[in-house]
C-alpha positions as CSV (number, residue, x, y, z in Angstrom):
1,X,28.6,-5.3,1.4
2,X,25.1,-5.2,-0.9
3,X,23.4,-5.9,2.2
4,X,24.9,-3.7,3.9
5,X,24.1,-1.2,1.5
6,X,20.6,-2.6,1.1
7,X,20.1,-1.5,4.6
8,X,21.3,1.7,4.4
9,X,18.4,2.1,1.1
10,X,15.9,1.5,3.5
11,X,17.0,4.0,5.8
12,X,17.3,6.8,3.8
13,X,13.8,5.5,2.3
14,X,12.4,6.0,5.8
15,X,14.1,9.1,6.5
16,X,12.3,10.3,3.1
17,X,9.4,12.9,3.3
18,X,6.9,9.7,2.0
19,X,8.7,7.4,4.9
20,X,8.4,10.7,7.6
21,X,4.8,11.5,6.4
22,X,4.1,7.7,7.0
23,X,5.7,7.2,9.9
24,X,3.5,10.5,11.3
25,X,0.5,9.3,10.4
26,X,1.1,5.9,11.8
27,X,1.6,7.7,15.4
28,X,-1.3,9.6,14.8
29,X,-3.7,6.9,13.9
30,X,-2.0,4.4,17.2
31,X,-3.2,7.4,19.2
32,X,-6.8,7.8,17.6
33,X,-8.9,4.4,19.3
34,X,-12.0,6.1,17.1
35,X,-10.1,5.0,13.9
36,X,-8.5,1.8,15.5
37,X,-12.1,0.9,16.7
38,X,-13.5,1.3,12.8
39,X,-11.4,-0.6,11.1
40,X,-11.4,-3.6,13.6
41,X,-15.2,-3.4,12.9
42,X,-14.5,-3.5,9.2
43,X,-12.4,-6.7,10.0
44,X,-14.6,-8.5,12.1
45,X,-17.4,-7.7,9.6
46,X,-15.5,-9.3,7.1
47,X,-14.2,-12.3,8.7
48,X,-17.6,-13.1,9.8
49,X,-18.7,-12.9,6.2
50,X,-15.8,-14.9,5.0
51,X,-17.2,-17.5,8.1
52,X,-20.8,-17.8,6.4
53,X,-19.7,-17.9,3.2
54,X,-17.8,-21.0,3.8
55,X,-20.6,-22.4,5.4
56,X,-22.9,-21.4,2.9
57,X,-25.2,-19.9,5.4
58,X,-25.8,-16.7,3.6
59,X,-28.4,-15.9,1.9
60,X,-28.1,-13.7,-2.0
61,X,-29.7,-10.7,-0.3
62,X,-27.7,-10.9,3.0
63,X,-24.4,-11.0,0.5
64,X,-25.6,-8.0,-0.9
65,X,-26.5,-6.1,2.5
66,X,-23.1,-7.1,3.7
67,X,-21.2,-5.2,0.3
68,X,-23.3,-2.3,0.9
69,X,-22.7,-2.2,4.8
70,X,-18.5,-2.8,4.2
71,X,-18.4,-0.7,1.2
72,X,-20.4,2.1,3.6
73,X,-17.6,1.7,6.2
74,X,-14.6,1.4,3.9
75,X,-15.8,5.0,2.6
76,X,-15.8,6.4,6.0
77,X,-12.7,4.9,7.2
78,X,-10.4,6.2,4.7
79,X,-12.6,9.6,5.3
80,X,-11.9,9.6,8.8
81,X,-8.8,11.9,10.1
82,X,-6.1,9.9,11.2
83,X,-7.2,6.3,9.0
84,X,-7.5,8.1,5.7
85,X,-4.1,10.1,6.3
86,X,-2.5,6.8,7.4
87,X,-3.6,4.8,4.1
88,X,-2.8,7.9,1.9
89,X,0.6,7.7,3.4
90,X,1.2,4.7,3.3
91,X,0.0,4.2,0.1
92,X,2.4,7.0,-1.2
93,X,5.0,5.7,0.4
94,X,4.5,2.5,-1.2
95,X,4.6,3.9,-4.3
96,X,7.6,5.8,-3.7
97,X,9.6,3.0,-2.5
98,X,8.6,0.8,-5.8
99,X,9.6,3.4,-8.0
100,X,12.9,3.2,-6.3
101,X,13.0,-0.9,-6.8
102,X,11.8,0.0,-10.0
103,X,15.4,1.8,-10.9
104,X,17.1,-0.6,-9.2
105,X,15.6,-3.5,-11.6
106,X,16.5,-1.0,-14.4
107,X,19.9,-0.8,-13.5
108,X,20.5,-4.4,-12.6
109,X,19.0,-5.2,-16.4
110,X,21.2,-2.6,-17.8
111,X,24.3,-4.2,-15.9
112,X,23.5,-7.7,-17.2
113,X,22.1,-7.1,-20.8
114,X,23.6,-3.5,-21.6
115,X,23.3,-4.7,-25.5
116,X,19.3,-4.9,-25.2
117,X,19.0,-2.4,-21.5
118,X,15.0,-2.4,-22.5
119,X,15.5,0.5,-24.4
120,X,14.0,0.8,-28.0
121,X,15.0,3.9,-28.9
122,X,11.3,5.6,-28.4
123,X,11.7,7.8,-25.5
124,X,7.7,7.8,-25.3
125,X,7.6,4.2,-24.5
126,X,10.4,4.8,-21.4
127,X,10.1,5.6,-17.6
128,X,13.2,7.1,-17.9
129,X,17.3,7.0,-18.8
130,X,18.6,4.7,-16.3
């Protein structure tokens, strides 16, 4: 039965405006080979760094070239249309759905402990009445 019901959480998470809004920008980012082309750039970049530095085959200055090359493209990937929509969205949507596990703990603490429930009686310190 809780799994059951866990299921039907994540459902209603996805059919959220966060999980819709993430689930658009997904589509339009899988359709845009610009933005897919970028960020496997940015991951071959970094893999081959990752390569040398085990190696030890890089020099101080190339270490520092290679921050200010993957910093350069980081900037204008999340910049980019459909790549920065798609990490804003997922990162909303990440955020929404911990919020949500973040009641659940609440309430799960609450069920166990009601005597202590987190709460000390300053409303400033809380998230929230669970």
């Amino acid at each position: 039965m809780v799994e059951q019901i866990a299921r039907q959480l994540a459902e209603e998470l996805v059919k959220s405006e966060y999980g819709q809004a993430f689930i658009a920008a997904k589509q339009a980012y899988d359709k845009d080979l610009d933005a897919q082309n970028m960020l496997k750039e940015y991951i071959d970049k970094q893999e081959d760094f990752q390569n040398r530095l085990v190696q030890g085959t890089i020099t101080e200055e190339e270490k520092e070239a290679f921050y200010d090359e993957i910093n350069k493209l980081n900037v204008e990937i999340r910049e980019h249309g459909t790549s920065g929509a798609l990490y804003k969205a997922e990162s909303e949507f990440n955020e929404y759905t911990q919020s949500i596990f973040g009641i659940i703990t609440a309430a799960l603490q609450n069920a166990i402990a009601p005597e202590n429930a987190g709460c000390t009686g300053s409303c400033s310190s809380c998230s929230g009445c669970h």
